[in-house]
TORTIDO-822379 format. One line per 10 residues: number of its first residue (from 1); their letters; for each residue x, y, z of N, C-alpha, C. Coordinates in nm, 3 decimals. Example, Ala and Ser with C-alpha at 12.3 -4.5 7.8 and 13.67 -1.06 7.14 Angstrom:
<recs>
1) as) 1.319/-0.569/0.780/1.230/-0.450/0.780/1.320/-0.330/0.780 ~ 1.285/-0.225/0.708/1.367/-0.106/0.714/1.290/0.003/0.787
</recs>
This chain:
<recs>
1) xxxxxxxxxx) -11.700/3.026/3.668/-11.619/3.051/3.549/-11.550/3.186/3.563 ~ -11.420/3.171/3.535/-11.333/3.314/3.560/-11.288/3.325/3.663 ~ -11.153/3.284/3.738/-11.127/3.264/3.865/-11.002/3.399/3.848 ~ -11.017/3.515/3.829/-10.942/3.587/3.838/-10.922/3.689/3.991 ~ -10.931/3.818/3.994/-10.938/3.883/4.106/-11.040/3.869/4.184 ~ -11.132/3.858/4.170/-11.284/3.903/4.204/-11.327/3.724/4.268 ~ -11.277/3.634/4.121/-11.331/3.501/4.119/-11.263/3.436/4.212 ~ -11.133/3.451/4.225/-11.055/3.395/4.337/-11.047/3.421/4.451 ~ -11.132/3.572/4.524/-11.177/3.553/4.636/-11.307/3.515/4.678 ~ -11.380/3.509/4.582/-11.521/3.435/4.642/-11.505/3.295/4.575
11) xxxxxxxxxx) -11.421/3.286/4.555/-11.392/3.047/4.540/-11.346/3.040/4.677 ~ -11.267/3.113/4.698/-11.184/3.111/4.855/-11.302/3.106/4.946 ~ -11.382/3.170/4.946/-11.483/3.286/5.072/-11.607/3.121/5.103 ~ -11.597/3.059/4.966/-11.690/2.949/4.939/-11.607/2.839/5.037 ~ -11.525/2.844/4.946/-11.439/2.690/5.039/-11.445/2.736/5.172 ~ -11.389/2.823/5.217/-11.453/2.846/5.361/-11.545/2.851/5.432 ~ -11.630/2.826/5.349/-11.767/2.814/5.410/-11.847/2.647/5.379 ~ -11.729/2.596/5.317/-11.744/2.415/5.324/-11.824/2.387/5.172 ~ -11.824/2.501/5.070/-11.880/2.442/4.942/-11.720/2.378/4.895 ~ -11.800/2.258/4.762/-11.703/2.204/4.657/-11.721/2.320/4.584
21) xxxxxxxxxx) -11.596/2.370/4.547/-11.568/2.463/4.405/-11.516/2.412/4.302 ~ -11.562/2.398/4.219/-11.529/2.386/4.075/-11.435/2.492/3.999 ~ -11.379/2.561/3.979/-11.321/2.710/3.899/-11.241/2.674/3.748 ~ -11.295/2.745/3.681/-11.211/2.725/3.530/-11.120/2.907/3.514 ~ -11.009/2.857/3.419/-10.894/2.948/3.382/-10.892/2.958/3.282 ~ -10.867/3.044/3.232/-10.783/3.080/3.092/-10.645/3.046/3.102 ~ -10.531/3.069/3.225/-10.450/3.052/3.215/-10.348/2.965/3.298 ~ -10.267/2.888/3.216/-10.217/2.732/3.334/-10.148/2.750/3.413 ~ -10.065/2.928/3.459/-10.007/2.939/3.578/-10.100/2.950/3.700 ~ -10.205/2.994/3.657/-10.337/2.988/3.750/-10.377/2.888/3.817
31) xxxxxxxxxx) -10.384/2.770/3.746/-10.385/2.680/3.817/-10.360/2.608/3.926 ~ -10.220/2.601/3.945/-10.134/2.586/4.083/-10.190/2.649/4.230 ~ -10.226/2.741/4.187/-10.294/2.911/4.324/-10.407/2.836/4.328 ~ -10.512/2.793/4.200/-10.603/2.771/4.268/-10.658/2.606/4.324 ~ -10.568/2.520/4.293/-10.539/2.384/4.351/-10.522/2.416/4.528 ~ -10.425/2.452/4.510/-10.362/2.515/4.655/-10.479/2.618/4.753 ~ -10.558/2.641/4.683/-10.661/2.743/4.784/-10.757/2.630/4.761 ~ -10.800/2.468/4.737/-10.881/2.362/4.751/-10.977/2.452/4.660 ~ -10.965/2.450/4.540/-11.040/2.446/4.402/-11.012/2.306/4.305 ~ -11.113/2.247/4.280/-11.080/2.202/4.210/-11.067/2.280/4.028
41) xxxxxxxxxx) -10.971/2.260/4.013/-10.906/2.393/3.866/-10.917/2.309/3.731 ~ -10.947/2.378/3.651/-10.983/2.311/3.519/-10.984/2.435/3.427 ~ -10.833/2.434/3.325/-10.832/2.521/3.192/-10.929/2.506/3.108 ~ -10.961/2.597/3.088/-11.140/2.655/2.976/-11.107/2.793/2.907 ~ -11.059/2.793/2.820/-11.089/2.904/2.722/-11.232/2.935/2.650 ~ -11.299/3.043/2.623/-11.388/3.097/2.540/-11.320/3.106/2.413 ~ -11.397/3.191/2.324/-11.344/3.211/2.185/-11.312/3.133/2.078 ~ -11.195/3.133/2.042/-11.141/3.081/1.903/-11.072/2.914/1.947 ~ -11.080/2.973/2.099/-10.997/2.836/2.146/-11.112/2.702/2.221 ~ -11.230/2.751/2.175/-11.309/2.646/2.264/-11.381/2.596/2.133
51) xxxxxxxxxx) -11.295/2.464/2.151/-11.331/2.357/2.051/-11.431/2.225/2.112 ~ -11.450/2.130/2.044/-11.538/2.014/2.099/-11.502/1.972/2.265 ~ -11.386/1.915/2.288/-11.337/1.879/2.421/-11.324/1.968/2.551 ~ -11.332/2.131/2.459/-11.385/2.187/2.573/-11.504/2.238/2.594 ~ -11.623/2.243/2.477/-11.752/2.201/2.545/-11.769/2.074/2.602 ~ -11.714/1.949/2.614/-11.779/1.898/2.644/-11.751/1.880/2.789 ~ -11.593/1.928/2.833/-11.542/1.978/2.987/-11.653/2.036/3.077 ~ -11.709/2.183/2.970/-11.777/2.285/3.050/-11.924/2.197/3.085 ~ -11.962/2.121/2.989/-12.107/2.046/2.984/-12.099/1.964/3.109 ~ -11.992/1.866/3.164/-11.936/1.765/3.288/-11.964/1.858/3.387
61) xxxxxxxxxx) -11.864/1.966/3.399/-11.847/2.060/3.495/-12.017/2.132/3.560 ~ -12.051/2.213/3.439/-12.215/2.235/3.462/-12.296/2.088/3.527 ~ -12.307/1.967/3.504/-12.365/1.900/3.541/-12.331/1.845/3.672 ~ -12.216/1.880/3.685/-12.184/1.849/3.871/-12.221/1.981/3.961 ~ -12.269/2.091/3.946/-12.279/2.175/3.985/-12.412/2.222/4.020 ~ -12.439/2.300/4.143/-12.548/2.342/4.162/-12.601/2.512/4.118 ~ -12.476/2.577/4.116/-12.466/2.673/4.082/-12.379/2.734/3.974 ~ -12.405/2.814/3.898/-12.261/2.880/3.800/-12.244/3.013/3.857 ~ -12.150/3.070/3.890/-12.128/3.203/3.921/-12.015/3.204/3.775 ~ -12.074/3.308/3.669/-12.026/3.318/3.532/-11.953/3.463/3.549
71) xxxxxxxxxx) -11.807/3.472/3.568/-11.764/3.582/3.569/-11.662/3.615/3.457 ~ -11.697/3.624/3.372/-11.615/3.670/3.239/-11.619/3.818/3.200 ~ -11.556/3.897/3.234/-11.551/4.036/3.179/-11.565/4.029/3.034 ~ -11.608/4.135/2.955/-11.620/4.187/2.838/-11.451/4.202/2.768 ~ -11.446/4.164/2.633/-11.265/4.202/2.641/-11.299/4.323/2.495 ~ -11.203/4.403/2.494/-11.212/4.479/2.429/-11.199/4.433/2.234 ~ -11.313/4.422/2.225/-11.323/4.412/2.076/-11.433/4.462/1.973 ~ -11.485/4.409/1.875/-11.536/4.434/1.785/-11.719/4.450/1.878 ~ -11.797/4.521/1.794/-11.909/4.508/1.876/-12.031/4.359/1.824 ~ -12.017/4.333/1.942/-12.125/4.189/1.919/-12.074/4.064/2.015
81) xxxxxxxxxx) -11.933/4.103/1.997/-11.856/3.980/2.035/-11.853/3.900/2.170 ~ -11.892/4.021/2.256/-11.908/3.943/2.405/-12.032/3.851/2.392 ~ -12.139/3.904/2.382/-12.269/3.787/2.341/-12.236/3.704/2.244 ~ -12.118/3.675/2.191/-12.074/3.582/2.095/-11.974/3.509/2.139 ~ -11.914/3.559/2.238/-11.805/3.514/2.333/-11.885/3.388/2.439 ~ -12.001/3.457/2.496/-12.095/3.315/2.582/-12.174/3.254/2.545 ~ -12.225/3.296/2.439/-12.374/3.215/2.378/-12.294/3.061/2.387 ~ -12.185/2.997/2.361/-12.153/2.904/2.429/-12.194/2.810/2.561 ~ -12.185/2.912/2.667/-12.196/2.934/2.798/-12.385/2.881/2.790 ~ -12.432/2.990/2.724/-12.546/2.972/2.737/-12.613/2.840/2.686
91) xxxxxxxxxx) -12.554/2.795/2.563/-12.629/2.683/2.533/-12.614/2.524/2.662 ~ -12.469/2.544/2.707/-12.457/2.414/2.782/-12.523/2.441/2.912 ~ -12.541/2.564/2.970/-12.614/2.592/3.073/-12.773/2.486/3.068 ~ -12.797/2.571/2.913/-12.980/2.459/2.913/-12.957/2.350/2.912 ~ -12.847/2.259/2.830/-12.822/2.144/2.807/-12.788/2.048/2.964 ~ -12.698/2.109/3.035/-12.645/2.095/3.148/-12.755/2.048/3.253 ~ -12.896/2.147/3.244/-12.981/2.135/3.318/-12.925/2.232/3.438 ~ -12.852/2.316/3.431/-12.832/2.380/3.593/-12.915/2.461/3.625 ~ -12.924/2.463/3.763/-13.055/2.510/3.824/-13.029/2.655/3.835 ~ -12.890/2.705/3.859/-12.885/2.826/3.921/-12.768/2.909/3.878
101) xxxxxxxxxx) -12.778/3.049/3.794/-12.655/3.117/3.739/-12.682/3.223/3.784 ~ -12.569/3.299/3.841/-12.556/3.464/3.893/-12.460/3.489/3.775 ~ -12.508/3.569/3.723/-12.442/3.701/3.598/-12.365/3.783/3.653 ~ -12.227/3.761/3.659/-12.151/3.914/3.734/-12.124/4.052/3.598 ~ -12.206/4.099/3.636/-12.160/4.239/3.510/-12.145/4.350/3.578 ~ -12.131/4.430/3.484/-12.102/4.601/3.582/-12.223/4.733/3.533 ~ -12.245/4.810/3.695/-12.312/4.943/3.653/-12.269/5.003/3.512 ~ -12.143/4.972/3.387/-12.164/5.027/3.322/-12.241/5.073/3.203 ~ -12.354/4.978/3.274/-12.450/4.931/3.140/-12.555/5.039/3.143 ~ -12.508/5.120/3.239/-12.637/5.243/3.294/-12.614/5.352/3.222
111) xxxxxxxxxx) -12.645/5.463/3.135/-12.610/5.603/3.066/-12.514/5.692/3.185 ~ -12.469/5.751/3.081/-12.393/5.833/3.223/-12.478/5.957/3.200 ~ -12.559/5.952/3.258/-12.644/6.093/3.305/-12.625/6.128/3.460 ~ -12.630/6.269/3.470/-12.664/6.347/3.556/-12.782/6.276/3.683 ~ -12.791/6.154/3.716/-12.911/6.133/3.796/-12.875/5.982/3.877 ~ -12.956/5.911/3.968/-12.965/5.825/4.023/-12.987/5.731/3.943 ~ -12.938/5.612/3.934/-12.948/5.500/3.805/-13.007/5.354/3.905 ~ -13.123/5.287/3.881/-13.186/5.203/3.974/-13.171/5.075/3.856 ~ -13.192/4.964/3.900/-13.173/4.875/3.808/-13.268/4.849/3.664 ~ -13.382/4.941/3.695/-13.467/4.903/3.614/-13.437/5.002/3.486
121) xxxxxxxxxx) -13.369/5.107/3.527/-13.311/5.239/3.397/-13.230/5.137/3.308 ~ -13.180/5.000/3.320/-13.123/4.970/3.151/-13.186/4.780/3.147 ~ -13.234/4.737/3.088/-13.325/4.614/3.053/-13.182/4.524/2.978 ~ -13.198/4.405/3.049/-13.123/4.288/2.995/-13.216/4.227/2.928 ~ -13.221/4.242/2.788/-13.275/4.173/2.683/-13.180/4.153/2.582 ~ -13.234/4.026/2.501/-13.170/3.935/2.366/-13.089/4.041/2.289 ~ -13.168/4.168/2.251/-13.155/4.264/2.117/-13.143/4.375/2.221 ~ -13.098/4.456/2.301/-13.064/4.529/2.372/-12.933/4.599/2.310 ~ -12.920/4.775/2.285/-12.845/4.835/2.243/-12.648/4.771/2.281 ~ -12.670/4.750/2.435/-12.480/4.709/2.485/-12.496/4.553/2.459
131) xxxxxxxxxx) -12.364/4.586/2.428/-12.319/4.386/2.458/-12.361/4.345/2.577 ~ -12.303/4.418/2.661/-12.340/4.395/2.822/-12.493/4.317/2.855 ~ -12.554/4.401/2.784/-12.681/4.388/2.825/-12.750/4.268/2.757 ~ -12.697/4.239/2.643/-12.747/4.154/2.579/-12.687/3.966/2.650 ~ -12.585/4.042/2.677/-12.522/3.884/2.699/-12.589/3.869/2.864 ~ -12.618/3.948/2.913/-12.721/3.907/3.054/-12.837/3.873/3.046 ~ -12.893/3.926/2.917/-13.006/3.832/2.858/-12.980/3.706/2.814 ~ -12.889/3.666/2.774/-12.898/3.559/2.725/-12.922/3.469/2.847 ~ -12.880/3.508/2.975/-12.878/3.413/3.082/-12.992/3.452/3.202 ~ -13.060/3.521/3.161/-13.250/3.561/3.218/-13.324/3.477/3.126
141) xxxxxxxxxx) -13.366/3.356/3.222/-13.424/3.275/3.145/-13.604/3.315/3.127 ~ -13.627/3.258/2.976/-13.727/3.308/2.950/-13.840/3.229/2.956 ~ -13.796/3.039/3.013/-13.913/2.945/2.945/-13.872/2.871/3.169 ~ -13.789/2.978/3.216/-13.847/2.884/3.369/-13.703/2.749/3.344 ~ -13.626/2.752/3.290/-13.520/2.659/3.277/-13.421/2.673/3.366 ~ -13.378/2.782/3.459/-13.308/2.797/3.534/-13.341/2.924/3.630 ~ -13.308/2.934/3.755/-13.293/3.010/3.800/-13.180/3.152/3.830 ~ -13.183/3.261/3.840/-13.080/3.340/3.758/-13.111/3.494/3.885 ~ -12.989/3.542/3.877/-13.004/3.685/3.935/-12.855/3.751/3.856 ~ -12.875/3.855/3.840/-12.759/3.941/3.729/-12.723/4.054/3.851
151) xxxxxxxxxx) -12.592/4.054/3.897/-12.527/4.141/3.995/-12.424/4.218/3.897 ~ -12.456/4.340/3.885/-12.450/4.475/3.900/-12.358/4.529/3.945 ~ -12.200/4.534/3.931/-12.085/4.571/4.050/-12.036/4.704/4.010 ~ -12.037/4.811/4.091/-11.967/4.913/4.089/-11.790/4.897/4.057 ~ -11.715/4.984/4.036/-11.586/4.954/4.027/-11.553/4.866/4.157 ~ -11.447/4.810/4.117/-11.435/4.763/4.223/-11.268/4.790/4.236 ~ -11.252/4.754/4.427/-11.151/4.805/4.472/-11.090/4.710/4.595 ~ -10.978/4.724/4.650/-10.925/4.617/4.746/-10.837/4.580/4.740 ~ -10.762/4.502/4.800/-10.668/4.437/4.830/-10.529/4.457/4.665 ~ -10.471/4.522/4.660/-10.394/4.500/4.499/-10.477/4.577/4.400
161) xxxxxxxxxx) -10.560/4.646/4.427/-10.674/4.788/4.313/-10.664/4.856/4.435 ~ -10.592/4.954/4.470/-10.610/5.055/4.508/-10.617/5.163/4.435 ~ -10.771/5.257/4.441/-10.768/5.324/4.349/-10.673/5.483/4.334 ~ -10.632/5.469/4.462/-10.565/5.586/4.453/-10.403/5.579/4.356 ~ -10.399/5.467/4.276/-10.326/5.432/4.144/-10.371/5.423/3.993 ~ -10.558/5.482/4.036/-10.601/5.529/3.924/-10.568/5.597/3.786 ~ -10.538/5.738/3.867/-10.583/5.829/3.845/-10.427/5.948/3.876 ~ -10.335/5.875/3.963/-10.247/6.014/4.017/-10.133/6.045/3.903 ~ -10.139/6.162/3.945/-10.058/6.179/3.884/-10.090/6.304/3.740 ~ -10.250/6.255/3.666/-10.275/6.288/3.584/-10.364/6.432/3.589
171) xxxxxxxxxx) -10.344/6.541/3.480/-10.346/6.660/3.480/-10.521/6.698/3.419 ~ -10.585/6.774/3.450/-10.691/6.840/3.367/-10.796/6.718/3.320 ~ -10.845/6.641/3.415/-10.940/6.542/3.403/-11.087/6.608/3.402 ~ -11.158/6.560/3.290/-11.312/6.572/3.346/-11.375/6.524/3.393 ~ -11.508/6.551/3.419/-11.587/6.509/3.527/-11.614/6.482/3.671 ~ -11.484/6.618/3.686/-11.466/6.613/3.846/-11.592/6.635/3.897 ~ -11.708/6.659/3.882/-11.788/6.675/3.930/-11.894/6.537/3.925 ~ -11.865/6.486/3.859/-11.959/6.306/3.894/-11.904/6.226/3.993 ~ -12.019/6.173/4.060/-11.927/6.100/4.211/-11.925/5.961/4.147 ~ -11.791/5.895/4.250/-11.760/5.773/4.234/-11.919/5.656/4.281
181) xxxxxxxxxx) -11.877/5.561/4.211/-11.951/5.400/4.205/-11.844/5.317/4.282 ~ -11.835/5.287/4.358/-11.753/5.196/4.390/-11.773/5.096/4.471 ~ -11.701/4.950/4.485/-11.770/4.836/4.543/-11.561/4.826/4.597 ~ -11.605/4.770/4.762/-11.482/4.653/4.789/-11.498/4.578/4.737 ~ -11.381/4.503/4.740/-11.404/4.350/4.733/-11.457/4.254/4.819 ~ -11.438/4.276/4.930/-11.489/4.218/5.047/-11.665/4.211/5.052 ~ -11.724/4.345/5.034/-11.873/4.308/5.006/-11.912/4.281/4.847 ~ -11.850/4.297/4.764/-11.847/4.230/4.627/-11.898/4.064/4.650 ~ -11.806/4.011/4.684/-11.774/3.859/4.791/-11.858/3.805/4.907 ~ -11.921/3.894/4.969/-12.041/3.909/5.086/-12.175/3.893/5.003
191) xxxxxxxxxx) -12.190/3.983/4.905/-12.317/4.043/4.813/-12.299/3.870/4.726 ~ -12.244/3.824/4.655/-12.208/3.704/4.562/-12.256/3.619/4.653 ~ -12.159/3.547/4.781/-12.168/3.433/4.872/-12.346/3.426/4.946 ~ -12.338/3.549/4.940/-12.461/3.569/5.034/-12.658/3.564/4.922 ~ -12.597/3.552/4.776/-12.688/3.549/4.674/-12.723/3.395/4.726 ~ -12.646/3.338/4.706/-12.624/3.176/4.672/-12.669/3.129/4.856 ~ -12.630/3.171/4.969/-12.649/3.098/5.103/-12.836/3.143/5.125 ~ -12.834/3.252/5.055/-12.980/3.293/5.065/-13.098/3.253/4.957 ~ -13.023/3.213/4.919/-13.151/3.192/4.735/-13.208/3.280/4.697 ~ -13.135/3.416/4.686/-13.204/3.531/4.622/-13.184/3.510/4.446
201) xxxxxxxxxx) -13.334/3.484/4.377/-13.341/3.418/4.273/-13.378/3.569/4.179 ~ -13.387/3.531/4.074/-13.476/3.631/3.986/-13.484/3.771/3.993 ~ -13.378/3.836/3.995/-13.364/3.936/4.030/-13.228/4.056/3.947 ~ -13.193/4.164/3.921/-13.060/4.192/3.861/-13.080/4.305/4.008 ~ -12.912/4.330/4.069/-12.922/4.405/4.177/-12.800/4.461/4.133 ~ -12.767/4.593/4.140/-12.684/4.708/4.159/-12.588/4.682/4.309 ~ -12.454/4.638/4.291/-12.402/4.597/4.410/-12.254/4.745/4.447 ~ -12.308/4.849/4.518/-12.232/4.963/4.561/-12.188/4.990/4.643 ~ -12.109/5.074/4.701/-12.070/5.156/4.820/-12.192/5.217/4.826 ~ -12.253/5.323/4.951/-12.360/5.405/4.953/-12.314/5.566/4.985
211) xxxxxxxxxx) -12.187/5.545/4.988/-12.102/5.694/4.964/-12.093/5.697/4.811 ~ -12.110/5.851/4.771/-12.044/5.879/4.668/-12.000/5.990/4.656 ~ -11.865/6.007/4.677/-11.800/6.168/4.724/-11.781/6.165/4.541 ~ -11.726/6.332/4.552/-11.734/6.370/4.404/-11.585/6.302/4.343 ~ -11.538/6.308/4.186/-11.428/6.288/4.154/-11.296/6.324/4.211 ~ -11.377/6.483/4.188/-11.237/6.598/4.235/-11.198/6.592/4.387 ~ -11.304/6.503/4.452/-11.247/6.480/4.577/-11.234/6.360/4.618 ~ -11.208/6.248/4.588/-11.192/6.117/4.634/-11.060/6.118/4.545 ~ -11.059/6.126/4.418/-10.914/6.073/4.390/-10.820/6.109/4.420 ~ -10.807/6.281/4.449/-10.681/6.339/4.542/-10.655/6.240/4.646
221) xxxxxxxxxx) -10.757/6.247/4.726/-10.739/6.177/4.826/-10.690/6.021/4.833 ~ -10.745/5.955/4.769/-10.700/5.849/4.765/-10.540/5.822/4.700 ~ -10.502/5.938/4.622/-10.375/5.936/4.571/-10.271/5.964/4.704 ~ -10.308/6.089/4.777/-10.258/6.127/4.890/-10.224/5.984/4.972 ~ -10.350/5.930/4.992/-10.310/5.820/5.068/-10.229/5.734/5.093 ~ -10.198/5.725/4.917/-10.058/5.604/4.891/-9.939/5.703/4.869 ~ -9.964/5.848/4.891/-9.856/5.954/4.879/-9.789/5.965/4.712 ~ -9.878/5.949/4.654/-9.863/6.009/4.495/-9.913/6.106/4.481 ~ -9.856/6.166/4.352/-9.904/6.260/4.307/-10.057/6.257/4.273 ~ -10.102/6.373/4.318/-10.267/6.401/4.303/-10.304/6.455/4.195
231) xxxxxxxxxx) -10.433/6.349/4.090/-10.421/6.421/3.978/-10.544/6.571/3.998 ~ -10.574/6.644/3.910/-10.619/6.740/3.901/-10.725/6.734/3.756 ~ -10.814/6.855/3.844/-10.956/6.819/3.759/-10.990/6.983/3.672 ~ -11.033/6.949/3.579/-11.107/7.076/3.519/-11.205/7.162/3.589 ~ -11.204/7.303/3.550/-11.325/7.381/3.673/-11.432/7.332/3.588 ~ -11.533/7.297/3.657/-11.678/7.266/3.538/-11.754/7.291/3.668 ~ -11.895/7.369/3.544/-11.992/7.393/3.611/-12.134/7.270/3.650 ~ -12.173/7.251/3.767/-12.300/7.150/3.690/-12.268/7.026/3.751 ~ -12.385/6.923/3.768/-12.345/6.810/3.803/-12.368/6.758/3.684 ~ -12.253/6.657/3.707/-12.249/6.522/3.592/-12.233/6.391/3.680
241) xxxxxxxxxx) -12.252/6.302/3.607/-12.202/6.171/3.606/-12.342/6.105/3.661 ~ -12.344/5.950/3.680/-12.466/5.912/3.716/-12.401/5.851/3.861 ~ -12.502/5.833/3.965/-12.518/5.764/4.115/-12.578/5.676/4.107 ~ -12.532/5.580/4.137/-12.609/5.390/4.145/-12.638/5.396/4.257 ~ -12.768/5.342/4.226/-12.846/5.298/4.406/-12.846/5.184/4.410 ~ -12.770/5.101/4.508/-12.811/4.984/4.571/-12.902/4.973/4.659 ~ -13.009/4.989/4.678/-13.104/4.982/4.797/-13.173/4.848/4.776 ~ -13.195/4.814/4.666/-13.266/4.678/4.612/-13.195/4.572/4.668 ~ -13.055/4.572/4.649/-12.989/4.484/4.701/-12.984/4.451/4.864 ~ -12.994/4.581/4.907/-12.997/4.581/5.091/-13.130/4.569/5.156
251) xxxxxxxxxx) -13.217/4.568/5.032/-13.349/4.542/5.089/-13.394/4.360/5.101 ~ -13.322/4.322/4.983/-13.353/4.183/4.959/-13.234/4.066/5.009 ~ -13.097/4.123/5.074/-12.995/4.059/5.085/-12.994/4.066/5.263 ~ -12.959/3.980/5.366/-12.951/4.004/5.498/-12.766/4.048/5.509 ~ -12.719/4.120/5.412/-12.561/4.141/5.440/-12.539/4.262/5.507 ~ -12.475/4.322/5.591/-12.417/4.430/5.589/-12.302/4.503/5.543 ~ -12.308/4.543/5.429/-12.205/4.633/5.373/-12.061/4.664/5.510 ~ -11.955/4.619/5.438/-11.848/4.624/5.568/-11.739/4.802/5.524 ~ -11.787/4.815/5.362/-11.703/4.970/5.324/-11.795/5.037/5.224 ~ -11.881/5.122/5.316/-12.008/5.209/5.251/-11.926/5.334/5.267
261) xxxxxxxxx) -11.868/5.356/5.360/-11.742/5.484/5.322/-11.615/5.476/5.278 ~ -11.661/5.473/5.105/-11.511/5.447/5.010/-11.406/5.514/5.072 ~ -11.444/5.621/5.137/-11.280/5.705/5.199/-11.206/5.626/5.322 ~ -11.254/5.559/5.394/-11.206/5.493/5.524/-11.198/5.360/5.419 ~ -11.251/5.319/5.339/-11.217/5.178/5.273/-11.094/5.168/5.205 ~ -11.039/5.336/5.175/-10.929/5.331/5.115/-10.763/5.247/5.214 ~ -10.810/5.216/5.342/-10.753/5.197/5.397/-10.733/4.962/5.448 ~ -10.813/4.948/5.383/-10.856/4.807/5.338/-10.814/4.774/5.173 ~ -10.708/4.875/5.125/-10.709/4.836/4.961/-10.537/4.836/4.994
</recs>
């Protein structure tokens, strides 16, 4: 579910590797791209727009499937709404009977403190302070009904996100002193494909680069790279920002990270 940037290269990465893909859209120019890359494509809205005929699409779809890879970003609204946005999702999942859902969410569910952030520093539960967190509970099953792992993605970057279009340009930024989180796309897509070829079950994993140069020095640089203007950072004393450890993931996954040095990866975006 969600065949956007992220979703449309690991439907691709799949078909290449001889799975049937299933992929749903929000939107019907989408469609065409993903016919043409051997998806089978099917419009699915969430929200205000998912009426009877399209639960009962998503219910068909879930039942031909062995896996859900559920990639719906959070959209900017009222607070509650993302766990109100899938509880949908969630009910046809049980109904569906599917055996197996990977949660794509992001490190931002971690505090931004000053320190190393491991997966266990923020709990996917029902009643959990973030939306984030709550709506990954909804899909950590609690009665053994499915099997489930919640991936964890640093920003992500690649092909059309180059981050050195972040950020340039702009004057007197803080937190030059917190280092970047960042994920390619390419092991984004490695870390995902490689959940599912391996049966790494039951689990939420932090999926990162293992560089983390500071603000004030990766985004110059990366601006430099594409030859923009370099933005500029406030003098501050002190470290800030938080560092995601993926080690969980490299301990339990047989992948090798292909851009653990975001600065040479800038050259793959």
């Amino acid at each position: 579910m969600g065949c956007g940037w992220l979703g449309m290269a690991l439907a691709r990465s799949l078909v290449a590797a001889g799975h049937k893909v299933l992929g749903t859209t929000t939107t019907t120019e989408q469609l065409p791209t993903m016919e043409a890359a051997g998806i089978e494509a099917h419009l699915l809205r969430l929200g205000a727009d998912f009426d009877a005929p399209a639960e009962k699409l998503l219910h068909r779809l879930l039942q031909s499937a062995d896996v859900l890879v559920l990639n719906v970003p959070p959209r900017a609204s009222a607070a509650g709404a993302y766990p109100a946005l899938l509880r949908p999702v969630h009910r046809a999942v049980a109904a569906a009977g599917t055996q197996h859902v990977i949660f794509v969410s992001s490190t931002s569910v971690y505090p931004d403190e000053p320190r190393v952030m491991h997966e266990t520093d923020a709990l996917s539960t029902r009643d959990a302070a973030s939306d984030v967190l709550r709506a990954e509970g909804h899909f950590v099953p609690r009665y053994g009904q499915w099997k489930s792992t919640v991936v964890r993605l640093g920003g992500l970057i690649g092909p059309d996100r180059s981050p050195g279009r972040f950020l340039a340009g702009r004057r007197d930024l803080a937190q030059g002193n917190a280092p970047v989180n960042l994920v390619h796309l390419t092991d984004a897509v490695g870390v995902l494909s490689g959940i599912i070829k391996h049966g790494v079950w039951g689990h939420t994993l932090n999926v990162c680069s293992a560089q983390h140069p500071l603000r004030r020095d990766f985004y110059p640089a990366a601006a430099q790279y594409l030859k923009l203007e370099s933005p500029t950072f406030k003098e501050e004393t002190g470290p800030s920002g938080k560092t995601i450890d993926s080690s969980l993931v490299r301990s339990l996954l047989p992948y090798q990270f292909q851009h653990d040095d975001v600065l040479k990866a800038l050259a793959h975006c």
